[in-house]
N, C-alpha and C positions, 0 to 999 in steps of 0.2 A: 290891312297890314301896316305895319310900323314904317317898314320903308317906305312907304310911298306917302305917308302923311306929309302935307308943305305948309300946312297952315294952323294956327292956333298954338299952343304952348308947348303941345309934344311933336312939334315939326322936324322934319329931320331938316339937321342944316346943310345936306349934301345940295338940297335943290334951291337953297340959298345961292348958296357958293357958284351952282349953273348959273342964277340969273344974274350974282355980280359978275360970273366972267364974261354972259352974253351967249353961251351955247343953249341955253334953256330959257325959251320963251312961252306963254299959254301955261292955260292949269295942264295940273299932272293926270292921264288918265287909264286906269288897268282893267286889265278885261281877266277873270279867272275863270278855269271850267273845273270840270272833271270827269277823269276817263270813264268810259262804259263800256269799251268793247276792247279785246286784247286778241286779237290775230296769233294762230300758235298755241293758244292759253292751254295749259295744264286741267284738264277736268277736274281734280280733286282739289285745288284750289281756286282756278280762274282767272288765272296769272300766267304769265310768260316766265319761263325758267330762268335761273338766275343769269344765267349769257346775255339772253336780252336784253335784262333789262337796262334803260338808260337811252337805248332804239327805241323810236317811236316815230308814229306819222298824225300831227294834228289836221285835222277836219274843220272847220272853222265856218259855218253858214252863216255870215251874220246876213239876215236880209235875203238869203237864198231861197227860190222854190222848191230847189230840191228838195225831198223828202229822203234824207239821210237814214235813216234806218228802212225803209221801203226800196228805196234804187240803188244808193249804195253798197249799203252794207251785206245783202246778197253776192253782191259782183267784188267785193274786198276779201269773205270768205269762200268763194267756189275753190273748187275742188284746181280748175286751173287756174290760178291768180297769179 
């Protein structure tokens, strides 16, 4: 993504600006996912109804043994959750 570029010709000069004030030190570094599962979801689409949305809960395993779709995600849609 364009915002987070800091280097080369199309840098953004916001992270400039960090490392002349001194709040922003090291490279810049992002992490992106994307959703697979929606708690709630609507069956004819798969989506959370328009109220939801905007409510979310991210899962984030970096380096975890859990097996997120095995132990999880049973126990996030049971019936008592």
């Amino acid at each position: 993504q364009a915002f987070f570029t800091d280097t080369g010709p199309k840098a953004n000069p916001f992270w400039q600006t960090g490392r002349d004030a001194g709040w922003l030190t090291g490279e810049i570094t992002t992490w992106q996912s994307a959703p697979f599962l929606f708690r709630g979801a609507d069956p004819k689409t798969g989506f959370p109804p328009d109220a939801k949305k905007g409510q979310g809960l991210g899962v984030y395993a970096f380096g975890s043994k859990l097996d997120v779709r095995k132990d999880w995600i049973p126990a996030f849609t049971s019936p008592d959750s």
